[in-house]
N, C-alpha and C positions, 0 to 999 in steps of 0.2 A: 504494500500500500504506500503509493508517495505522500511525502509529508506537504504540508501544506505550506510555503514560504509564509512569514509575517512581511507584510513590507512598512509596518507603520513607522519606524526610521525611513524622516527626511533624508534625499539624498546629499543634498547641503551641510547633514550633519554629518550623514558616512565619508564624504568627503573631507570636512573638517579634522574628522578624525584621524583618517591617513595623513591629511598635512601636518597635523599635531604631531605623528610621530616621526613622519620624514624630517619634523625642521631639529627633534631634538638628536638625530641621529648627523647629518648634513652639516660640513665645516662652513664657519661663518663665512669665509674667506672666497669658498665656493659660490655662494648666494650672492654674494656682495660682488664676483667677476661678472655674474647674470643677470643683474640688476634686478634679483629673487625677491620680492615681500608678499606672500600670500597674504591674499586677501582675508579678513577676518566673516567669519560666517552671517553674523550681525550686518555687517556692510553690506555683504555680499547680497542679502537679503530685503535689504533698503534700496542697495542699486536697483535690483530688480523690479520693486514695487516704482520704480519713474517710465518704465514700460507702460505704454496705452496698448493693450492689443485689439487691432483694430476690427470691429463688428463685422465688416465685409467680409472676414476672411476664416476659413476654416487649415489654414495649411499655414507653416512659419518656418521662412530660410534663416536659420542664426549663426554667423562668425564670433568664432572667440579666438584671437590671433594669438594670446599668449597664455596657455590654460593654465598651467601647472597642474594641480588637483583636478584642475575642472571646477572647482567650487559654483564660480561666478552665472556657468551655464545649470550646474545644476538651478541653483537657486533662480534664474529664471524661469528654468522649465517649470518648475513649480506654479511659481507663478502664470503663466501662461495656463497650463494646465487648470488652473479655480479659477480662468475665468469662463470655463464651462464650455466653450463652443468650437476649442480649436481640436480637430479630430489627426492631424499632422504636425509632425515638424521632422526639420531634416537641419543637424549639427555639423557643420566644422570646425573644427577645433585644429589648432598648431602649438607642436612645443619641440623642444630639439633636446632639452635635458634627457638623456635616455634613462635615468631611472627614475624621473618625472613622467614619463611615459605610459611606465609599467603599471602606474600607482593611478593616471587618469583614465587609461583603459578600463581600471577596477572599478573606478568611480561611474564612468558612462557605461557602463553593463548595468550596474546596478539599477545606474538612472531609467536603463532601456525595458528595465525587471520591472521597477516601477511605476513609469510610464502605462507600460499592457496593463497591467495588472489592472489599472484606470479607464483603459479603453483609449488610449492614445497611440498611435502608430508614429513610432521616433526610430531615425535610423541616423548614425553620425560617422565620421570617420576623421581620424586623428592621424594628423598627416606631420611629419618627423622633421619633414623641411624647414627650412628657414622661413618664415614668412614674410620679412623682408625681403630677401633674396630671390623668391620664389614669385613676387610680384613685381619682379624689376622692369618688365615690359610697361606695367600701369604705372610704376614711379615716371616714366618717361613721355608717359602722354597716350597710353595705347588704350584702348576702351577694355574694358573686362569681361569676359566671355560670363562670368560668372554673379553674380551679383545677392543682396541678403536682404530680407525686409526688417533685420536689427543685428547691428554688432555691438557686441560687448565687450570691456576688458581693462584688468588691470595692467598696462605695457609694463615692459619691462624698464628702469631708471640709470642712464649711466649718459656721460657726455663721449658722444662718438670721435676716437682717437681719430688726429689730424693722419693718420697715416691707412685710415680704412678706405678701404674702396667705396665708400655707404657717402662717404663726403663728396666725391666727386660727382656720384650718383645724383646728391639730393643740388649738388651747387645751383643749380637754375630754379629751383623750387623753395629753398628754404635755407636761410642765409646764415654764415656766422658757425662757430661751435654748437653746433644743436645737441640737444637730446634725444635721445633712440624713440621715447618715449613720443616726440610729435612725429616723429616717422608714421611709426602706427597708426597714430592719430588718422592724419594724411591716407595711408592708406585703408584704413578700415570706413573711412568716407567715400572715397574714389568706390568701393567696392558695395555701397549702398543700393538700394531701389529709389526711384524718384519718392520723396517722403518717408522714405527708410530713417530708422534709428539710432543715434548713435549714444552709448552710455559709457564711460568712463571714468577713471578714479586714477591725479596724477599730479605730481606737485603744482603749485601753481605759478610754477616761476613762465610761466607762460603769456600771464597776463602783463606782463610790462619789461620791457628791453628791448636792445637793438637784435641781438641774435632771433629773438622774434619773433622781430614786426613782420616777416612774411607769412608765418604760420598763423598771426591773426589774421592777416590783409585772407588769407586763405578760408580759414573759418568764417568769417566773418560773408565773403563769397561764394560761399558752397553750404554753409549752416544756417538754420535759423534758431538759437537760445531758447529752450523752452525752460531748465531747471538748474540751478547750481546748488552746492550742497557745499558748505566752510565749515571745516573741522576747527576748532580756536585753536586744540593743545596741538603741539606739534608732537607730542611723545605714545599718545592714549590709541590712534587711528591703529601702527604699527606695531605696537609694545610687543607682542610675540615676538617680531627682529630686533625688537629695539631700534626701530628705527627714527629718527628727530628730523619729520618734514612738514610742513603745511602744506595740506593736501585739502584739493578741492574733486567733486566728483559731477563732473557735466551730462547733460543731457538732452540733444538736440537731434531736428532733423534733417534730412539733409534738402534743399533748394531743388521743385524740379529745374528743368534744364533752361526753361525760358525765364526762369526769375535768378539766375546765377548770375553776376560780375556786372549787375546792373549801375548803370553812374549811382542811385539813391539805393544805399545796400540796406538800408535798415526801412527803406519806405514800408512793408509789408508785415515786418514784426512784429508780435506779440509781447505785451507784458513778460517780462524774464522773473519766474519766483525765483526767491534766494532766499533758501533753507540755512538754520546754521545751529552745528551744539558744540560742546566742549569736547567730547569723542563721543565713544561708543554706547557709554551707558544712558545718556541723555539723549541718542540718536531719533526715537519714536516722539518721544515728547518736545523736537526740535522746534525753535520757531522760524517764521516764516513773512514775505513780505512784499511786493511785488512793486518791480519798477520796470518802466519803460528805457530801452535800451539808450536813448540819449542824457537820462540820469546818469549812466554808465562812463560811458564812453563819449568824447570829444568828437562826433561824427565829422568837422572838418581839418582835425589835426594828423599829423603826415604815419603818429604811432599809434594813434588808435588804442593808448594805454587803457587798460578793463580795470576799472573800479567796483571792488565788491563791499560795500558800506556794510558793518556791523553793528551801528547804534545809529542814534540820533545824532550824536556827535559827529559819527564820519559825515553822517547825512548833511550837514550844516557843513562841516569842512572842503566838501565838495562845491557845494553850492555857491559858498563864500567866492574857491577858484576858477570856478566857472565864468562869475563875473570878469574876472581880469584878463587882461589882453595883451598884455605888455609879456618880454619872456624876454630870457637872458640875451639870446640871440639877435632881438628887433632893438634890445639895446646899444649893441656892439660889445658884448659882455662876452669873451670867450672862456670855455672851461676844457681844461686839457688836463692829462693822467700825467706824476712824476714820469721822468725818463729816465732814473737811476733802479734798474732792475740789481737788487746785490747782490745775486751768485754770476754775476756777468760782468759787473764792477768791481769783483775782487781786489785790482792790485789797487784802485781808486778810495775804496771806502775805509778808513784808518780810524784809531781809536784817538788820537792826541793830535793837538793843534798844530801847526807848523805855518812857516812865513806864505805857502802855497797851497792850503785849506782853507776851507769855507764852507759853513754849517750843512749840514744834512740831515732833512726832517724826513722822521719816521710820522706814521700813527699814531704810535703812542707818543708823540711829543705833541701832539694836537688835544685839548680840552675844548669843553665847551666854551666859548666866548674868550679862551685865551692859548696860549701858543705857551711853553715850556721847553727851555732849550739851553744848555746843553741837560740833560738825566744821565748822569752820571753811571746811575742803577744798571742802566741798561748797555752801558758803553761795548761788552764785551758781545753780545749778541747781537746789538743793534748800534754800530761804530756811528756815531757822531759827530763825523766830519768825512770832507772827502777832499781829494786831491786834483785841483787845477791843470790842464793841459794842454796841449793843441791837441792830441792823439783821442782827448775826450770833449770836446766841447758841446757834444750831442748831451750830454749826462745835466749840464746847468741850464738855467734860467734866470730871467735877469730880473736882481732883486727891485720889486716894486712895489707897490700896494696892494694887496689881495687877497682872497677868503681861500684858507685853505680844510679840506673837510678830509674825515676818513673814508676809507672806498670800500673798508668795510669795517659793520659792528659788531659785536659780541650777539647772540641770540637772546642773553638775555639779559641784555643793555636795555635801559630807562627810554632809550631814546638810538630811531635810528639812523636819524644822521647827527654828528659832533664836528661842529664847525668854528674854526678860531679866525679872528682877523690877524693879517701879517702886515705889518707898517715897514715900509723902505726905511723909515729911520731908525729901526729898533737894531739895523745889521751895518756895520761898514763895509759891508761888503760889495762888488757890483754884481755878481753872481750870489745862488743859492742853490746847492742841490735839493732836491725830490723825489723822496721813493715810488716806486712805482706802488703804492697801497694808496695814495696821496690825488686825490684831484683838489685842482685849484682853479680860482677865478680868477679873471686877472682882464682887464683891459688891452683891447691889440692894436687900436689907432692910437688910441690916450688912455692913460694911465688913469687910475681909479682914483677920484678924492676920498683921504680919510672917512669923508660922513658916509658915503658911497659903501666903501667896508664895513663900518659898523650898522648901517643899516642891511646890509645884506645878509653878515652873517648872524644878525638877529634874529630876523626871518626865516633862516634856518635852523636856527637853534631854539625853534619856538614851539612849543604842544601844538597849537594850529598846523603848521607845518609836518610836526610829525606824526599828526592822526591823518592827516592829509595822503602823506607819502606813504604811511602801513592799509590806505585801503585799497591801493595795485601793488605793492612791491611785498612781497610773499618771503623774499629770502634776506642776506645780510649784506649783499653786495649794493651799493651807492654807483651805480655808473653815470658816468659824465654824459651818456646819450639819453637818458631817462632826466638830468638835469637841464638839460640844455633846452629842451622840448616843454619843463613844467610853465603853467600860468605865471605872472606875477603882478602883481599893481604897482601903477603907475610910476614912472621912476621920480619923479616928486614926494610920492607917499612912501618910497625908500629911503630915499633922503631926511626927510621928516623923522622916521623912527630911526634912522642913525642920528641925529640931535638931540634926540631925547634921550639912546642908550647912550652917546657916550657920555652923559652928564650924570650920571645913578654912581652914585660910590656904593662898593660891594654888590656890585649886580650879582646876584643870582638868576639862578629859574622860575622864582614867582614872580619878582622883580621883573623881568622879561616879559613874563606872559602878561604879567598886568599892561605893560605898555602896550603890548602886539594886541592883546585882546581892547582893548579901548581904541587904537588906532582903527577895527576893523569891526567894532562893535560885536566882540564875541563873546555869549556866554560864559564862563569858566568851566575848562574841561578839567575834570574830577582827575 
């Protein structure tokens, strides 16, 4: 007599279960070459639930380009499955870990056991190739023989070495040091139906910078915004890897073919919900909140930075910059990266003064609203001076008036940009070097007046400013191209608050904020 299978284990959970034990088995170092973070079941299962499956339809093509487990599809199928009407689906799934393989195979049988057992005809195939590599024809522009009415998927995370074939591939497509992870992206789009699906979970370093700006101009072309989802912690999403990322989880559809790469990209868009909890445990009882995509995003500026507001605060900090018009650029304000890289300026960068040095500012020689030079503390790691040349003169810049910031923060710094004013007269020098961690301001026709400095680096060192710049920039990095591009009010009403800061004895940060916030009439941010 055969026994009767139980099937009332989710397969989302027999899933779970195999990656519970693969991850505590699997060297970190392995994971971490694969750009490995399995999706947590919880997530997995939220993702899932931003699926509309649509009434029309009795049958469902689904991509999952990077399965691992398979988690991500089981939990869809599920979902699909209760909403009662769909009698088909047909899986593809890609991984190339071969003993990730063996372990998703287990999992999509299961799902397959499952599924019948429900009255659902599911058939899938788990294909070992690369799926990046295996779509190179469609990276290139070639239509897809094959196509999915939803793809799904956590990509995999790592920045594609300058020596991969994958760079050369994507160079007409996607600009700069990318990540594998909007490769994906890219491709699990292309590979859509017209009003096909796309759901994924990935850092959010996406929504602002130059490396980029094409993968929006892309998105932004080929998608329409229906859902986001903002994790706060960056530790709680990943904790099984321990991973420390702000992850966002999108969810849009894709443009049929006559409303793509239109002059007005956003004329047709719907309200964008934007969901958001602290991680995982608060994921269900998230809140939510919906704007229209020109609250977002700057529809006539060249980066099209994505702004995801998390309070009322961001919401007012937006708004405030939205009004101004003015920007570093329209002033003749240029902002450029130090040119003292120091494992490349070795015999240059020295620990003691001599008749032919001249100061060398690190990061940590930068505070907020004040510059600290020579640190002594640090001399042996970080030498504090460097050596004059003809054989370097690429390495200096000439000392002037200017705001110099760090280019990058602590994660869990008070504040994400730290910006100090540098006065021509505080150096005898006519040169200065600059680390390359180091962006500065600096005038390129004419040279910055004092008030000019102190108003500026005010304004950046000011809570407005910095609720401003944390609702697009996701990670710790300050780049000069995401600078150069922001809002700014009028250069009068910069000057104005550099009159004011420099007359404050002991300025602080309340001290600050009280000026910046009365200058622009802003509430006090908590």
């Amino acid at each position: 007599m055969a026994v009767k299978k139980n099937y009332s284990l989710l397969p989302s959970a027999y899933a779970d279960d195999l990656g519970e034990r693969y991850s505590n088995t699997v060297e970190k170092e392995h994971k971490k070459k694969l750009g490995q973070y399995f999706t947590p079941r919880e997530v997995a299962t939220y993702m899932a639930t931003f699926y509309r499956v649509p009434a029309d339809k009795t049958s469902i093509r689904i991509l999952d380009p990077g399965c691992g487990l398979g988690i991500l599809s089981c939990a869809l199928c599920e979902h699909i499955v209760n909403s009662g009407h769909i009698r088909e689906i047909h899986l593809d799934v890609f991984e190339t870990d071969l003993p990730l393989i063996e372990l998703a195979k287990k999992s999509l049988a299961y799902l397959q056991e499952w599924m019948q057992h429900r009255g659902v005809q599911f058939n899938y195939h788990v294909c070992a190739n690369d799926f990046v590599l295996l779509n190179t024809s469609v990276l290139l522009g070639d239509v897809p023989t094959d196509t999915y009415d939803i793809a799904i998927s956590n990509p995999p995370y790592f920045k594609i070495p300058k020596d991969d074939p994958l760079r050369k591939l994507t160079k007409s497509i996607l600009h700069g040091q990318q990540n594998i992870y909007s490769i994906f992206v890219f491709l699990m789009t292309k590979l859509l139906t017209d009003r096909g699906t796309i759901i994924f979970i990935s850092p959010r370093s996406f929504t602002s910078g130059g490396y980029f700006k094409t993968f929006r101009d892309f998105v932004f072309n080929e998608l329409t915004i229906e859902s986001l989802h903002l994790f706060h912690s960056r530790k709680k999403v990943f904790k099984r890897d321990k991973v420390l990322q702000e992850n966002i989880i999108v969810s849009a559809k894709r443009l049929p073919l006559e409303f793509r790469h239109q002059a007005d990209l956003f004329g047709g868009m719907d309200d964008i919900a934007i969901y958001q909890s602290s991680g995982i445990d608060d994921i269900i009882s998230c809140s939510v909140k919906k704007y229209h995509i020109s609250e977002l995003v700057n529809l006539s500026s060249d980066q099209k930075i994505f702004h995801i507001p998390m309070s009322e605060q961001d919401e007012n900090a937006i708004a405030i910059f939205k009004r101004w018009t003015n920007s570093f650029s329209k002033s003749g304000i240029k902002i450029s990266t130090g040119p003292v890289v120091s494992f490349r300026a070795n015999g240059h960068v020295v620990k003691k003064p001599a008749d032919n040095t001249v100061p060398l500012i690190w990061l940590n020689n930068i505070n907020k609203m004040g510059l600290k030079w020579p640190i002594l503390e640090i001399n042996d790691e970080r030498p504090q001076y460097i050596v004059q040349g003809d054989s370097a003169k690429s390495l200096f810049v000439q000392n002037q008036n200017m705001v110099i910031i760090r280019r990058f923060s602590s994660k869990d710094d008070a504040s994400r940009l730290v910006a100090a004013p540098l006065f021509k007269k505080d150096f005898k020098y006519k040169n200065i070097g600059l680390e390359n961690h180091v962006n500065y301001i600096y005038g390129k026709e004419s040279h910055l007046t004092a008030t000019c400095v102190w108003g500026v680096a005010a304004l950046l060192n000011s809570t407005l400013f910095d609720v401003y710049f944390r609702t697009f920039n996701g990670n710790i990095n300050v780049s000069a191209t995401e600078l150069r591009d922001l809002p700014l009010p009028d250069m009068d009403i910069i000057l104005k608050l550099g009159e004011s800061v420099r007359k404050v004895v002991d300025l602080d940060q309340d001290k600050l904020d009280k000026i910046v916030n009365k200058t622009f009439k802003v509430t006090k941010y908590n």
